[in-house]
N, C-alpha and C positions, 0 to 999 in steps of 0.2 A: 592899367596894371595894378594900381593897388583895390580895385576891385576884386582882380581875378586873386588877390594876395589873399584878400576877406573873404571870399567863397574856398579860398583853398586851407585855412583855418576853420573854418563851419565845418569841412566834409568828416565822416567818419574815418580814421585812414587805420589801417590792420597796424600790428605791433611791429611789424619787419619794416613799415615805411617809416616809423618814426621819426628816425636816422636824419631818413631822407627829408621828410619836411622839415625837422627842425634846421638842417642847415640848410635847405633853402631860402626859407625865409628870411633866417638870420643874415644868413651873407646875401642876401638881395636886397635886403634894408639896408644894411653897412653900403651896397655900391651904389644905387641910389643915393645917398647921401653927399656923394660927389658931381650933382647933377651940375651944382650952380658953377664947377671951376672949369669943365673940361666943351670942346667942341662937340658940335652931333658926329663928327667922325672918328672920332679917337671914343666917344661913346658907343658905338655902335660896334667897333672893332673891339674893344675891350668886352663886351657884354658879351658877343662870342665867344671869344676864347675862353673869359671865367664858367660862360652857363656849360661849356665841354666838359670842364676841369672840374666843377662843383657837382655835375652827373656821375661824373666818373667817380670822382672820391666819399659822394652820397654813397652809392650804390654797394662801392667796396664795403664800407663798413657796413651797412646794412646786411650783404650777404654774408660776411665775416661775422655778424654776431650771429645770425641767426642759426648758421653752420653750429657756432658754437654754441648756442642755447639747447638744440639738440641734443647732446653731448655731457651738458655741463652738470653738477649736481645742482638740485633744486637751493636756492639763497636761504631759505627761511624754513623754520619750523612748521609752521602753517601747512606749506605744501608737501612735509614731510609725513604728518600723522595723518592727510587725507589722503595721501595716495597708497593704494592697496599692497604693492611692492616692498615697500619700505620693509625693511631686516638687517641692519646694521646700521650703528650709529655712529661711525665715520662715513657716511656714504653725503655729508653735509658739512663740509669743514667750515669754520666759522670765520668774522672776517677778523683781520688782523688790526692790531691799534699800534700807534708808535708812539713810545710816551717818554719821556727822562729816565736812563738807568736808576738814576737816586732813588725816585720816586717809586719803580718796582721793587727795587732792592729794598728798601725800606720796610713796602706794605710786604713781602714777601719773608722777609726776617721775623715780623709780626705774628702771620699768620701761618708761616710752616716753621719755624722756629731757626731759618737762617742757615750759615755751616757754609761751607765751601762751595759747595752745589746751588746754590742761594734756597736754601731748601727742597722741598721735593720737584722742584723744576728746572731743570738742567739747561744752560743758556751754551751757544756755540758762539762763539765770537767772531767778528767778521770787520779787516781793517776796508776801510771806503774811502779811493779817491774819488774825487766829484769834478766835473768840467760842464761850464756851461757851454752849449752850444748853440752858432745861431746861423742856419743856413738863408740862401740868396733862392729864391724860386722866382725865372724869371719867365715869365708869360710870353711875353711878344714886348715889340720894342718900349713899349711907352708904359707897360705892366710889370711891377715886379714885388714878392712878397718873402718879407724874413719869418722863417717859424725856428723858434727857441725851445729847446729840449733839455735840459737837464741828465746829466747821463754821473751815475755810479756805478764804481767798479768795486765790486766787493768780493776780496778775497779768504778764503777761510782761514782761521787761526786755528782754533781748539774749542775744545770742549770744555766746560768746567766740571769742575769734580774728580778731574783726572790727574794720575800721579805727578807723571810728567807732559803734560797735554799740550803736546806742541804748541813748546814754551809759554806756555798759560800758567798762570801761577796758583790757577785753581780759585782765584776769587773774582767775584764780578762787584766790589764796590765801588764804582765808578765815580767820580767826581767832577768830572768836567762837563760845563753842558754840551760837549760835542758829544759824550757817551750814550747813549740811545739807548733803548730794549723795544724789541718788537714782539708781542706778546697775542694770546687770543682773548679772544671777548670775553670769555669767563672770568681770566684772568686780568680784565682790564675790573668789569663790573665789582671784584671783590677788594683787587686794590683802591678803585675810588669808593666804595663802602666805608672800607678802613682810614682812609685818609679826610673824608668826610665827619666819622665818631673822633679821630683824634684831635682835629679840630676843634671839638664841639661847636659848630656853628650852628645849631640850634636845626640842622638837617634843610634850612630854607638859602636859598642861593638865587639871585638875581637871574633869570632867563639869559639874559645879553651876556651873562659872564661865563655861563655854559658853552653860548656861540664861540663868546671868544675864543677860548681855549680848547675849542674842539673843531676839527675840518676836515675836510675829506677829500684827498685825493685818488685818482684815477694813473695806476701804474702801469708799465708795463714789462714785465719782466723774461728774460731769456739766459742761456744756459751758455756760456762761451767755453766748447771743450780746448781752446788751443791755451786758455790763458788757465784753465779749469776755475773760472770765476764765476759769480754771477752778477748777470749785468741790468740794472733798474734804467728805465726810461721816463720821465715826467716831461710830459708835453704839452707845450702849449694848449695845443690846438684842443684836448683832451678835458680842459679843468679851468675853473674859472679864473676870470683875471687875475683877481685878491688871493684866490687860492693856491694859485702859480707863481705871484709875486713871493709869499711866504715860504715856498718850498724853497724860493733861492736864496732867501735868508737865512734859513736850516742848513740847506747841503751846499751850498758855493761855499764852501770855507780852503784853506790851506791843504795841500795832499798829508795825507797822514794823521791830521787833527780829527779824522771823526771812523769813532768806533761804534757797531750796532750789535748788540746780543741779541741773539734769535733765542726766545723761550719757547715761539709758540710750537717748533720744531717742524712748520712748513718748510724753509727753506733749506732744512738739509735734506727734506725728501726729492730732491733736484739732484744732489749728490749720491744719494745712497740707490735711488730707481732712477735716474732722469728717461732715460728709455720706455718704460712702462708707464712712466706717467704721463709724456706726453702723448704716447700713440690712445692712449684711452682718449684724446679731444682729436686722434686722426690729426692732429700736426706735429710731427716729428720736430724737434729742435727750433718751432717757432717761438715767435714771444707772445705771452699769457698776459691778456689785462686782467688787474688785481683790483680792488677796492680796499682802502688803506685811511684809518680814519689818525687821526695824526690829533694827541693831546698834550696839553701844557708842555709843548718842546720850545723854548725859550729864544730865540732870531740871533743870531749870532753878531757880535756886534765890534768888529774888528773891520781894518780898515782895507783889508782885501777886499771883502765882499763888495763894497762900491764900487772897486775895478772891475769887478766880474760881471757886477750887474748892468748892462747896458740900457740903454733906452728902450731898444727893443723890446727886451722884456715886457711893457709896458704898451706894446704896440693894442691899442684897441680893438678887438675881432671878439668876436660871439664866441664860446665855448661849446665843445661837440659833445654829447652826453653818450659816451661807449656805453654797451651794456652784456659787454665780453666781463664774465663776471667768473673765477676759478675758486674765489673763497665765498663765498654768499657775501653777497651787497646788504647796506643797510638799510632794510625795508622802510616803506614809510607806516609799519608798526611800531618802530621803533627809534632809532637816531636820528631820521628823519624828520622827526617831529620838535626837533629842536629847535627848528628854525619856525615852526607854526606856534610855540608857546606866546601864549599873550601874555602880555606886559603887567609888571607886578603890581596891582590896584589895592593889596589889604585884604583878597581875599584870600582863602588858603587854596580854595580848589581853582586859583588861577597862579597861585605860589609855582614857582620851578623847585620842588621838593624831593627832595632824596626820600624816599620811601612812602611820601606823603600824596601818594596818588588815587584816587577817585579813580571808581568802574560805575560806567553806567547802566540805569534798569533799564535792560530789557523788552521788560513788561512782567512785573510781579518775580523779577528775579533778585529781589532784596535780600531772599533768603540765603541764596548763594553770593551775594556778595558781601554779605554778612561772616558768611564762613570762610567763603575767601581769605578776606582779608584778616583775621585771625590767623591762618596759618600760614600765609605771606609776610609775615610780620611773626612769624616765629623763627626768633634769631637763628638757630641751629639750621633749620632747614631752608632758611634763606643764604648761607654760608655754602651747605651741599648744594643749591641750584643755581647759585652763580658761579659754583664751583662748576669741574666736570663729570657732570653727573652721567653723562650719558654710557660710561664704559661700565655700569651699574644695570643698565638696559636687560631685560629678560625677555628675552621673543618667543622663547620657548615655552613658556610657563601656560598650560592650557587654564589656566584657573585665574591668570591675566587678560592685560587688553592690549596683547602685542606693542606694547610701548608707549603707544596713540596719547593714554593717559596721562603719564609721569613727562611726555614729552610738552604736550599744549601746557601742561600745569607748569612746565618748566618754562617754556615761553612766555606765557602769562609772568607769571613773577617777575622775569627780566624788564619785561615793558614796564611795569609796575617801581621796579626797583634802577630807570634808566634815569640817569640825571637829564634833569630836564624836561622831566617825562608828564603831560597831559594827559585828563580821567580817559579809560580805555575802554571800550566796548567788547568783552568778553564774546562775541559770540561764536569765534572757528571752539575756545573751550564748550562752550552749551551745549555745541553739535556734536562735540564728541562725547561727552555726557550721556545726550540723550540719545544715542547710538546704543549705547552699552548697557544705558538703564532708562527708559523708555517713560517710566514714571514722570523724568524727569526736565522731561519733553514738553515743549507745548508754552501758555504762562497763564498756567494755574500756579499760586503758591502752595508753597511746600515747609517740612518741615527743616528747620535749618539744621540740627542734630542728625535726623534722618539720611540728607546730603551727604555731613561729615563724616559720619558714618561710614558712608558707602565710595567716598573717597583716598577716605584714608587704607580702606583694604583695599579700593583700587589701586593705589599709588603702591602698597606695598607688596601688591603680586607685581605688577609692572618691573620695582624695580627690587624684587628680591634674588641675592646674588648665588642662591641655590638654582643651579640651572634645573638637576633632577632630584625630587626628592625624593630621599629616602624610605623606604617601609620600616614602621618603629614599631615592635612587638610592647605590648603592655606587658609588666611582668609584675608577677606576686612580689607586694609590698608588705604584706601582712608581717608583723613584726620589727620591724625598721622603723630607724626613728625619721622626723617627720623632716628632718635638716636633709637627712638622706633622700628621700622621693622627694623632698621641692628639687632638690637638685637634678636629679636625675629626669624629671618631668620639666623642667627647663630646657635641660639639654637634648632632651627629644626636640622640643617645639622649634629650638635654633638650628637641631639639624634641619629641617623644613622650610623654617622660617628664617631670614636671614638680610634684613634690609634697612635703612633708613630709618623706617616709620617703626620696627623693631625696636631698632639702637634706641630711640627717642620715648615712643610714647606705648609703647606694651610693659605692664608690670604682670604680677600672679596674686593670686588669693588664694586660700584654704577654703574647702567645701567640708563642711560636717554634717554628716546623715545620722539619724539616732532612731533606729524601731522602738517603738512605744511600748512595745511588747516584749521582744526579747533582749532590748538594750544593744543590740548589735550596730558598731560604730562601722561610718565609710568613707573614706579621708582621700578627697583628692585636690588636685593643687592645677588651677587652671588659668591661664593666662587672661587678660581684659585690657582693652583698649583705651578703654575710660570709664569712670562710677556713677551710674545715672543712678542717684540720691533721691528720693520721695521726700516730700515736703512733710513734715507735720499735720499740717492741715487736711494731709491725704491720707493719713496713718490711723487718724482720730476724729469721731465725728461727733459733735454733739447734739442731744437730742432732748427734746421736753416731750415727759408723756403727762396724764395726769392718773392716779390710783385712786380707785374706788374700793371703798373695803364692801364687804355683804357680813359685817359683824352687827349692822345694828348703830353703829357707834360715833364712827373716824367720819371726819366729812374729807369729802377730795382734797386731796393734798397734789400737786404739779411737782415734776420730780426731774431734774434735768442729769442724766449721765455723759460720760466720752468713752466708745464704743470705737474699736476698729472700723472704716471706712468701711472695705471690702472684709467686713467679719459676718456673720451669720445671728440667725435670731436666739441662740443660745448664748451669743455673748450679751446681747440687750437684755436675756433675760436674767445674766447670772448680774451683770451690772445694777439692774432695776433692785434686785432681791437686796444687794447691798445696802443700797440706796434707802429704800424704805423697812431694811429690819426684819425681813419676812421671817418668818418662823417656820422650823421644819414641819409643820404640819399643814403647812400653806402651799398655795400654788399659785402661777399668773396668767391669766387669759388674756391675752394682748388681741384688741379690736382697732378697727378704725372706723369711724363715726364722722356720718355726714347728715346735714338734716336732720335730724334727728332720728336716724336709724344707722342699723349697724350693717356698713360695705364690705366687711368681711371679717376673717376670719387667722391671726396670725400664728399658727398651731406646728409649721413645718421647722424642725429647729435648724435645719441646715437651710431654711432659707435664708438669701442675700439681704442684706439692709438697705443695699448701696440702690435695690431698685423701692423705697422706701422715699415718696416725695418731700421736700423740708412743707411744704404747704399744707400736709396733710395733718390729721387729727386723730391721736390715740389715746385709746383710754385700756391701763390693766387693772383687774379685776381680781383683787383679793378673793382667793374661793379656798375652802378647803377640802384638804386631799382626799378626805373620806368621803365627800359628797362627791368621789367625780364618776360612779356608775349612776346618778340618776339624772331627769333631764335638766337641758337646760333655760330655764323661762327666761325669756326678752321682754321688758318689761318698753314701750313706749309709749309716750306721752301724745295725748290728744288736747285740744282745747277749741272750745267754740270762736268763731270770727265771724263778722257779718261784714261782707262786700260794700266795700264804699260806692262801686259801681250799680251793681245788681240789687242789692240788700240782699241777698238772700245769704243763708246761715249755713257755713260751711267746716267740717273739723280739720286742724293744722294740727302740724305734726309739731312737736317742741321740743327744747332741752336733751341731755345727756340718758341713751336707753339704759336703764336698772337692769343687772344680771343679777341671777340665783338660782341655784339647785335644788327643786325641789321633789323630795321623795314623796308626799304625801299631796296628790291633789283629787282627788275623789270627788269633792267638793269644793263650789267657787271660794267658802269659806277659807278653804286654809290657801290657794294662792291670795286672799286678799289680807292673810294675816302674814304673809311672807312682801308682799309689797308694802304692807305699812312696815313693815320691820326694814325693809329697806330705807322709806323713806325718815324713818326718826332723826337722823343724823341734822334735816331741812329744816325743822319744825322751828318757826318765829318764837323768839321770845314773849312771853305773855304780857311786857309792857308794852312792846310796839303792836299788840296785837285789837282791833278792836270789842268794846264789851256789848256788840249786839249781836249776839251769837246765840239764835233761839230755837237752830234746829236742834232736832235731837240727837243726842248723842256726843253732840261738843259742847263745852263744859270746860272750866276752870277753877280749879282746885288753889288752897291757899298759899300754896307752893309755887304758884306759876306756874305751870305746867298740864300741856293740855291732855286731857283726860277722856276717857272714855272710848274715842276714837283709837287712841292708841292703846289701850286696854285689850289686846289679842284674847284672852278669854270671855271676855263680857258677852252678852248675850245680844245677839242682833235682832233688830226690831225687823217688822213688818215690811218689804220694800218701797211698799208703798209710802211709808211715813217719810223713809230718807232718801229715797232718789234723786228730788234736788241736791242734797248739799253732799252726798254719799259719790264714793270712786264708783264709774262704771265699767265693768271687764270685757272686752272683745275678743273673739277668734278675730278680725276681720278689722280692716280700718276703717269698711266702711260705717261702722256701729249699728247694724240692723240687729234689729232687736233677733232674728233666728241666729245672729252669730255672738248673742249675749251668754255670759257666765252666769246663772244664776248662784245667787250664794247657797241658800239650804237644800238644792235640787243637786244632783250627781247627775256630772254629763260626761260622757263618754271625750276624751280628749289623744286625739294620736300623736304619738310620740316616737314613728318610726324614722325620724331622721335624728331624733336626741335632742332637733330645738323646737320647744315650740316658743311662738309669736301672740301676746300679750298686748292690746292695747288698750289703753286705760284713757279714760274720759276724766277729765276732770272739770268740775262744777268750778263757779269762781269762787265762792267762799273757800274752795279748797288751793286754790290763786293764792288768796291771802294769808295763810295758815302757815303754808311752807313756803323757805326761800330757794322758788327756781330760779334765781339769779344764779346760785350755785352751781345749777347744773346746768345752766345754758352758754358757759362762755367756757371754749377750751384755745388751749393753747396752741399754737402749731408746732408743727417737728422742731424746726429750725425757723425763729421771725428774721427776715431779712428786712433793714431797715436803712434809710434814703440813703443814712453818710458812715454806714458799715464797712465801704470800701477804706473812706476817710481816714480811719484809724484800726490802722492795723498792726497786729498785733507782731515782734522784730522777732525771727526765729534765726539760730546762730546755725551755721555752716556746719559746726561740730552736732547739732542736734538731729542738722539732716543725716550725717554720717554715722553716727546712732541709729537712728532708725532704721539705714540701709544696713547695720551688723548685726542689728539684732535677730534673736533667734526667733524662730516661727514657726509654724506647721506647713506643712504641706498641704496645698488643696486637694480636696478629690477630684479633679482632673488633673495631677500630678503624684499619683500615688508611685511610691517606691517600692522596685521588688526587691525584698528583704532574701539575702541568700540562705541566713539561716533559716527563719521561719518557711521558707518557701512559698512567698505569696506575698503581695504588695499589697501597702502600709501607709497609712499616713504620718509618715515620719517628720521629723523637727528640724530644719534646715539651719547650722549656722554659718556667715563669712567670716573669713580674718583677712586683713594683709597679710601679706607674706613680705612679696616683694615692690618696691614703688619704681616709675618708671622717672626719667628725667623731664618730661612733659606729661604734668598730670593734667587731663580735660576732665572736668567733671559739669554732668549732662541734671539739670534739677526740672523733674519729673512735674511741669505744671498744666500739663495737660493729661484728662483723664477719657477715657471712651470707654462705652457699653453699647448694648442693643440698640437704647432708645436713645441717647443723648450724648453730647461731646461738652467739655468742659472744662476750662483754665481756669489756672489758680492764680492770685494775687498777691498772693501773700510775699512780704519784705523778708529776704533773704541777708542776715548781717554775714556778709561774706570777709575774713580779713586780706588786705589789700599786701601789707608788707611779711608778714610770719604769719603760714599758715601751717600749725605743727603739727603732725603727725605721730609722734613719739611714742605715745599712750594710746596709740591705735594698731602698732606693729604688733603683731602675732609672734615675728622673727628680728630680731632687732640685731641690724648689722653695724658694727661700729666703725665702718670704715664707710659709710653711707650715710649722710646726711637726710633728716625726716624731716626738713622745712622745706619751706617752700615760698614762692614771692607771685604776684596776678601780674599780668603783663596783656593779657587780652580778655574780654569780655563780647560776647553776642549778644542782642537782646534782642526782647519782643512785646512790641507796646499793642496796646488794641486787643480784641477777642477773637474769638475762632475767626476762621476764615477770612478778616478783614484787619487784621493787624499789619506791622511793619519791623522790620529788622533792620536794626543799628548794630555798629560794634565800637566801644571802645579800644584800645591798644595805647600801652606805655611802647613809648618811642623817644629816642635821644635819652638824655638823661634827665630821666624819672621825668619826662614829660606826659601829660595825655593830652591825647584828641581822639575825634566822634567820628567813623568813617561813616557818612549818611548816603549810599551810593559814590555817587560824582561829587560829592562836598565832602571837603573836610575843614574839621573845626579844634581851634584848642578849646581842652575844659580843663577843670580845676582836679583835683586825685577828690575833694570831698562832694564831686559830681559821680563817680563811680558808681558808686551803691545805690540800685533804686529796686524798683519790686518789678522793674521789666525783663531784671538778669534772668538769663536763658542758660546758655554754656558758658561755663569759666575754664580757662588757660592757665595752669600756672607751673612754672618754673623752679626745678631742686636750686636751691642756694648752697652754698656749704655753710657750714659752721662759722667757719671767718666773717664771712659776712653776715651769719644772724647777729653775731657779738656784736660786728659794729652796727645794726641796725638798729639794736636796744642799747 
């Protein structure tokens, strides 16, 4: 037998036998157990009868739930948002809690402000006599079994809130602990929230002290029309031992002593439809099992109850697990898990924590539990979601996601915010995510902002309370003041728009459009979500060139300016001309120089900088204006080398190439008097210079100063006498004597592209003379050096917010069409605030992309933590609106492209932080906040009261 027990446990058994195995086995263990007292006759007759009675009674219930599973509405959110039907959000009533009148009353006065009604949630009063009962079930002669039910009879009284409400006095302050309220989950979830902050218990609570005071019974309830009452059954056979012992310390008390207010206003829909309600489960005026989770109701302790309670009660038998469910049971998403919390060891993410719950990755799904948690943990809208959000629900809205959204989102946060609640595995949210937006699909990381984004307009089509919205004609503003069209462009957008994420985190700003041309202004006022702020570091880029003058004169000077990121080559050029003094009769030929020849050519002034490599090497080129129709010579350097391999004698290219315009070359002569004139600048001082210098033509004069060479009108010798120590000229790098310059010979040179290419040989004595040290070492764009990241440089919150106000032009892929002018502009964009929302997220722009390349910035963001002012930012300054503001959550993002991680800080409790790391969380210090990983900021309007007392 206990074989066939252990093969009948192994089998797979469908959800309708459950029932059945569970109490088979149980109550076959339990009779067994009386092997060793009784004869093999009286066992064998008894094991008859009960295996009839235990078929019989398996079976009931089995077909009885299943009947009603049928029927019933689906428990849980879950199988709400996945099933394609779903269009009303009462079609899932939620389960009920029974907890201390006080204790409702209390958080209820709290959070709706109290009053006769006990706030906006109206309680029906209902007086409960209670009798225990304990019937004789007698099998056959030698068999016989008591089963103990609990039975109250609850009659109605009144209403509260009513004038004269059948004699109700209109208040529900309760004080005895026989007074009750029976309430829903929503309403349970926000009064332990509130009763959790007013504690201050630092939001951490023992697992086991959860259990304690939370338990779940299994009711059963029915309609008695003769007495017009309604009538609860708790049974035994129904609920577990300890859980059935405690009901009778609750409800066995005196007739009369126990009163229950009904808030969640289930049980008056028994009186007001009982007919329609029950033919909807096809059983007419039977009794309905409930799931009824029962908190801190306190054992009555009076000395009836020992009378009432008999032995029986007590009687040892296995508990039958119904699964006839009318309000949704609590899944094991959720309260269920109270009982699987592990035991408090010191870490946080094994903590039983009031809000302090862990979501696990996925797989690269850091980035949404990043964002998550940020707005789970914003107070406001964790208020609306354990509130009853769902009569907020928009089905119709084609620009939403039929509920699906705002609902799993609402689910989540309950799990999240469930005392006693273990990290939770997001995935029915993921699926509904990535249903919707497919991006977001799969586990590839993503961007955390990106998500936010696209959730937060999720959320606020879902649950925007504009069923249809309106057509809003634009209308001529022209002439009105600006107080007038914010207003009025507000009130468009709320006729529309009309929700939650509205109320909270949408403010407005001013657009200002300015033609360059005809000055005509364009003034509109448009709503934002949140201010994704550009970094400094993205606004400004700095760069080193080095400046060549062609005067003869100036030697290279390196010149480093701060240039718009995304600006153009007309801004490094007006920058540069700053920079080095240029004169209006000058100009700047900006190259870039590799090996010692020239890679191009930087001439386009609307070209980008930003595709300008920091590695790369420029050189501008002081030219004057008047020489720019004639060509332009490239002057580069040659120098002999002999193969350490080979020996054999080979010309390398060297140093910085020499530019200059010139109009006269007829002859090799005059480009070799416009190359030395370039090179004067190099020429060695005459004491470092040595005194064996015998060819012709060099020479030292009393002055130090070398002579003759640099003498542009002197008279040139014979080639032959100077060819050693003499420049040699090339068409050709190769140096073949047919691609030589001769100097007093005229050679035809073409000039139909406007450059020509110059290569210049140089002899060693000509090594010596001048210093190419000068010209052979340039600077890069930008050096990037080991511990650059090390120290960097603190840019203030307010600076990024600057930068995001300030004015600017328009690109030419954004040009404006001007109505006056008629024809589009590149006009001057500026923002204002207008108006701020009570949840400001501000989104800091460290990640940049173009064509070629992707890129994060690092840069230290001084974000302030307690006052973050806005005052001297407001465009429109309302005095009855507060411009501060307080951080209460941070995202971040450590690592670079594609291989980073996402963290989020969050103030929690008072002025407490911690680190949501996925499924861990951690305390940290508030001077842990600030690092260079901040991503998105959260932060919260304060009033004026509280800035005062913050400073």
């Amino acid at each position: 037998m206990s074989r066939s027990l252990g093969s009948l446990k192994r089998l797979r058994i469908p959800p309708q036998l459950e029932a059945f195995n569970f109490s088979l086995y149980h109550r076959s263990t339990s009779f067994f157990s009386l092997l060793s007292s009784l004869s093999p006759f009286r066992l064998l007759k008894r094991l008859f009868f009960k295996t009839l009675r235990y078929f019989s009674v398996s079976f009931h219930r089995m077909d009885s739930s299943f009947l009603f599973s049928l029927s019933s509405p689906s428990p849980s959110f879950a199988d709400d948002v996945l099933s394609s039907d779903y269009s009303s959000p009462s079609s899932s009533p939620e389960p009920l809690f029974l907890v201390p009148l006080r204790w409702w009353t209390d958080a209820n006065a709290a959070l709706y402000g109290g009053g006769g009604g006990c706030g906006e949630n109206k309680g029906v009063l209902y007086n409960v006599t209670s009798r225990l009962s304990n019937k004789e079930l007698e099998m056959d002669d030698f068999l016989s079994e008591v089963e103990s039910e609990i039975v109250l009879d609850m009659t109605r009284v009144g209403e509260t809130g009513t004038a004269q409400g059948e004699g109700v006095s209109g208040s529900c302050s309760g004080t005895s602990d026989l007074s009750l309220a029976l309430i829903s989950e929503w309403m349970f979830l926000r009064g332990f929230r509130w009763h959790n902050d007013t504690k201050d218990v630092g939001a951490f609570l023992a697992a086991a002290d959860i259990i304690q005071d939370l338990f779940s019974l299994q009711i059963r309830l029915s309609f008695s029309c003769k007495t017009d009452s309604l009538i609860i059954r708790i049974n035994r056979k129904d609920n577990e031992l300890r859980d059935f012992d405690r009901a009778c310390s609750i409800f066995c008390v005196d007739s009369g002593m126990l009163e229950i207010w009904d808030f969640s206003g289930q049980t008056n829909q028994f009186f007001m439809d009982d007919r329609k309600l029950l033919s909807d489960f096809d059983q007419p005026r039977q009794e309905m099992i409930l799931e009824l989770q029962v908190y801190g109701v306190a054992e009555a302790r009076d000395n009836k109850r020992e009378k009432m309670i008999t032995d029986q009660c007590k009687i040892e038998a296995p508990p039958i697990s119904g699964t006839m469910t009318m309000n949704g049971s609590m899944d094991d998403e959720l309260f269920s898990r109270f009982k699987q919390s592990p035991p408090l060891d010191g870490s946080y993410s094994n903590a039983c924590a009031l809000g302090l719950t862990g979501l696990y990755n996925l797989g690269n799904t850091c980035f949404m539990n990043s964002a998550l948690q940020c707005l789970v943990h914003t107070r406001e809208l964790v208020d609306y979601f354990l509130g009853d959000f769902r009569k907020d629900l928009n089905f119709e809205n084609p620009l939403g996601m039929n509920g699906k959204l705002a609902l799993t989102f609402g689910e989540l946060l309950r799990k999240l915010w469930a005392p006693g609640a273990t990290p939770v595995a997001p995935r029915i949210f993921k699926s509904v995510i990535a249903g919707f937006a497919p991006q977001f699909g799969g586990y590839s990381q993503h961007d955390a902002q990106e998500f936010l984004a696209f959730l937060l307009d999720g959320l606020h089509e879902d649950l925007d309370r504009v069923k249809h919205k309106p057509y809003v004609e634009v209308k001529d503003v022209d002439g009105h003041l600006d107080e007038e069209v914010a207003d009025e462009h507000w009130r468009n957008h709320l006729a529309r728009n009309d929700s939650i994420i509205v109320d909270l985190c949408q403010g407005q700003y001013r657009s200002t459009l300015v033609c360059p041309v005809c000055k005509k202004l364009s003034i509109t006022f448009d709503p934002f979500m949140y201010l994704s702020l550009p970094l400094p570091s993205t606004t400004m880029r700095k760069m080193t060139l080095t400046i060549f003058s062609t005067d003869g004169i100036t030697l290279p000077l390196p010149v480093t300016v701060a240039v718009p990121r995304d600006g153009t080559l007309s801004d490094l050029v007006e920058a540069l001309s700053v920079a080095c003094c240029l004169r209006d009769d000058e100009t700047l030929l900006i190259a870039e120089v590799f090996d010692g020849s020239v890679l191009g050519y930087l001439e386009e002034p609307s070209g980008k900088i930003d595709l300008i490599r920091d590695q790369a090497h420029l050189v501008a080129y002081r030219m004057l204006k008047e020489s720019q129709r004639s060509p332009l010579f490239v002057f580069r350097h040659l120098r002999e080398e002999k193969s350490e391999f080979t020996g054999y004698i080979y010309c390398k290219k060297f140093g910085v190439p020499l530019l200059s315009r010139v109009s006269n070359f007829s002859e090799g002569s005059e480009i070799r008097k416009e190359f030395l004139k370039l090179l004067n600048p190099f020429v060695m001082p005459a004491e470092e210079l040595s005194n064996d210098y015998d060819c012709k033509g060099i020479d030292t004069n009393g002055d130090g100063k070398i002579e003759s060479i640099l003498d542009e009108d002197a008279d040139i010798e014979p080639e032959s006498e100077i060819d050693s120590c003499d420049f040699q000229f090339y068409l050709n790098e190769s140096c073949w004597k047919e691609y030589k310059i001769e100097m007093n010979n005229p050679r035809p040179i073409s000039v139909s592209s406007g450059i020509v290419n110059v290569f210049v040989s140089w002899p060693k004595k000509m090594l010596e003379v001048y210093d190419t040290s000068l010209m052979s070492v340039l600077p890069e764009v930008h050096k990037s050096t080991l511990f650059s990241r090390k120290y960097q440089e603190s840019v203030s919150l307010y600076k990024c917010l600057d930068a995001f106000l300030k004015e600017e032009p328009l690109g030419p892929e954004d040009m404006w069409y001007c109505p006056s002018c008629k024809t589009h502009r590149q006009a001057s964009k500026k923002l204002d605030l207008w108006r701020l929302p009570e949840i400001l997220v501000i989104h800091l722009k460290r990640f940049s992309y173009n064509r070629y390349f992707r890129n994060k910035l690092e840069t230290f963001v001084d974000f302030p933590i307690n006052d973050f002012d806005l005052s001297n930012y407001m465009a429109h300054k309302n005095i009855h609106m507060s411009h501060h503001y307080m951080l209460y959550a941070v995202s971040n993002h450590q690592g670079g492209m594609g291989s980073g991680h996402y963290t989020a800080f969050i103030q929690h409790g008072q002025n407490r932080w911690y680190e949501f790391d996925d499924s861990n969380v951690f305390h940290i210090s508030e001077e842990q906040i600030k690092t260079s990983s901040a991503y998105v900021l959260f932060y919260r309007r304060i009033s004026d009261t509280v800035h005062n007392n913050v400073h």
